[in-house]
N, C-alpha and C positions, 0 to 999 in steps of 0.2 A: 555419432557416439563412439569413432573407433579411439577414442582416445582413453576411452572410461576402462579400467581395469579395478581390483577389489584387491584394499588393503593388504589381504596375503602375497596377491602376485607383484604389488610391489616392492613391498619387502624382500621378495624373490632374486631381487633385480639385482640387488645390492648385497656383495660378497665381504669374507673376512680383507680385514685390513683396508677398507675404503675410507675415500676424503669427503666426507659430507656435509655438507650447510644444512645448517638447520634455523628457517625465521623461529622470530619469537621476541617478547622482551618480557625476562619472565616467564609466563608461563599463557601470555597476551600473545594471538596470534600466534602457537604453536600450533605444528600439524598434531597432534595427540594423538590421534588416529595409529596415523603412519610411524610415530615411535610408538604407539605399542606394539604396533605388530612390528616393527624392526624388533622387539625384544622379544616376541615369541619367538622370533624365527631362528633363533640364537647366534645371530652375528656376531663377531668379537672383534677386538686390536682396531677400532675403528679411531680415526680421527676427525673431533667434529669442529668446525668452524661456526661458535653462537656466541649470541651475547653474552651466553651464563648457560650453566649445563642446570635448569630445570631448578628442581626445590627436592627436598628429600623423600625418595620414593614417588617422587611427581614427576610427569614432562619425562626430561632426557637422565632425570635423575636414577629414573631408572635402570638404566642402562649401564650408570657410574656407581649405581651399589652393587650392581652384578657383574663390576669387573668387565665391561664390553668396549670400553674405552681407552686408547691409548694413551692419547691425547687431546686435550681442547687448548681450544686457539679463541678467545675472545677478551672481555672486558671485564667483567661482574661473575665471580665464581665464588664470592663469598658469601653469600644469600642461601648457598648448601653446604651446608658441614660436611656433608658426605665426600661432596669435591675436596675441601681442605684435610681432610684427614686421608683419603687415599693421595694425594698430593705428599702430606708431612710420612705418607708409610714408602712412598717409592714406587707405588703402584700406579702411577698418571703424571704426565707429565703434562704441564702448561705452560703458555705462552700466552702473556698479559701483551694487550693493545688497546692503546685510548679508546672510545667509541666511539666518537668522531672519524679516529683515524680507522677503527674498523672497519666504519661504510664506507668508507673511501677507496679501503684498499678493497672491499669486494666491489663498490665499483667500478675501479678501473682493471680489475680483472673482467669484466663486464665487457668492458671498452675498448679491451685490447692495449691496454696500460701496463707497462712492465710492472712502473712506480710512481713513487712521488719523494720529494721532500716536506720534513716538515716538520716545525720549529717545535712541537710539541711531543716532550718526553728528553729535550736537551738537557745535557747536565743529570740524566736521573738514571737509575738503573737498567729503565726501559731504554736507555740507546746503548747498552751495551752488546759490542758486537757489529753493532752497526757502523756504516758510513757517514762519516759527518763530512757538511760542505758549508763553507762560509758567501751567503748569498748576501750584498747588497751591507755588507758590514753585520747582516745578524747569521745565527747560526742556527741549524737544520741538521735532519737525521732522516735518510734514506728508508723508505716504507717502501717494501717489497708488493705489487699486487696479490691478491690472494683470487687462486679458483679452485673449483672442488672435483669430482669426482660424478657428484649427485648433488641438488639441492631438493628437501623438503620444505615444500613452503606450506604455507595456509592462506585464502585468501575468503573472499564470502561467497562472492557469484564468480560462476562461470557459463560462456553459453559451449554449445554444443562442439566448437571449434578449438574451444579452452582459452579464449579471450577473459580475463581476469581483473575481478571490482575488488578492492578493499574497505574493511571499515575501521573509520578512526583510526585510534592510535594502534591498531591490529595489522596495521599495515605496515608499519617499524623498517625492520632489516629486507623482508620479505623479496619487494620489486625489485632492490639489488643484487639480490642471489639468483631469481630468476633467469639473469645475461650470465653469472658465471662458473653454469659449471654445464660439464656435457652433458647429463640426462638431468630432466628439470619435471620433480613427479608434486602435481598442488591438489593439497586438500581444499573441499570446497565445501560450504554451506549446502549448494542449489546448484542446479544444474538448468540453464534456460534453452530457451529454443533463440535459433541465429536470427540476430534481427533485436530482440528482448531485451538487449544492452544499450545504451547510448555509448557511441559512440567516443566522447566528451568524457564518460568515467570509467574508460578501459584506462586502466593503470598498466596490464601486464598484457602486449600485441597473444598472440595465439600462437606465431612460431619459436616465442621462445619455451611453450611446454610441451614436453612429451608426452605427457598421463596425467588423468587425473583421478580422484580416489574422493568417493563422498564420504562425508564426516559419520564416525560413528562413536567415536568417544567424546564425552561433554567435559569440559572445563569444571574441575572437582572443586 
């Protein structure tokens, strides 16, 4: 169990102006835990890599009504006014990515992938700035890989090693972020003994986490 640490201490962990992944879709398979106590601990100017920053005063949304956020970098931030209005005041900045192309680009930061190309978001606002290349007579837009800083995940079980189950569709962005960022902290449902897992539905091996943190905030 040297892995097991409490909520406070890993909030701890994580300083002003860090790059954090955060699973979730929604508010599905969020660590909840671990952002609350990221916003006791009053971190700020952070930069988060999600689907969507939460719902309002829910998830990570908390975080982005209390101004702790610099930037989010995902797909779906409309599902929170909070986000569009600190967005339309100057106070957060965004960066829109398909969500296909999202998991992509945290997976090959995962991977050790610089990038990719790819034919989705050609022509549209979203490749501006970007590299464009003309493959095979079609055309494509250079996706940078994304890695973080920290990633918070959620997942359901873990055994003692931090070998890591998901359920269902709680499982989302999560396994992807787990390969790309340098400290990898998972909230867990349960906590088993080594052995208690099948092997067959380990989703997440054990050395890609650092810490783990058992759940203590429920899904409102």
């Amino acid at each position: 169990m040297k892995k097991l640490i409490s909520a406070q201490k890993a909030a701890s962990l994580i300083k002003d102006g860090s790059r954090i992944m955060v699973g979730g879709f929604g508010l599905v398979g969020s660590p909840l835990t671990l952002i609350h106590s990221l916003f006791l601990s009053g971190v700020k100017d952070l930069e988060i890599i999600s689907n969507n920053l939460g719902e309002p005063g829910r998830g990570l949304g908390v975080l982005v009504r209390n101004k702790r956020v610099r930037k989010g970098i995902g797909s779906y931030f409309t599902s929170n006014p909070d986000v569009v209005k600190a967005y339309q005041m100057g106070e957060l900045e965004i960066e829109l990515i398909p969500q296909g192309t999202l998991s992509e680009a945290i997976r090959a930061g995962g991977a050790g992938i610089a990038g990719f190309y790819t034919p989705v978001g050609v022509g549209t606002l979203l490749a501006a700035g970007k590299e464009e290349r003309v493959i095979e007579e079609k055309k494509y837009i250079f996706q940078p890989s994304l890695k973080a800083d920290f990633a918070l995940i959620k997942a359901h079980k873990a055994d003692e090693l931090g070998n890591l189950v998901y359920t269902k569709s709680a499982r989302n962005f999560n396994p992807n972020m787990a390969t790309a960022a340098n400290m990898v902290i998972a909230e867990v449902d349960e906590i088993v003994k080594v052995g208690e897992l099948s092997p067959e539905e380990i989703v997440t091996p054990h050395l890609y986490v650092d810490y783990l943190v058992l759940k203590e905030v429920e899904m409102p």
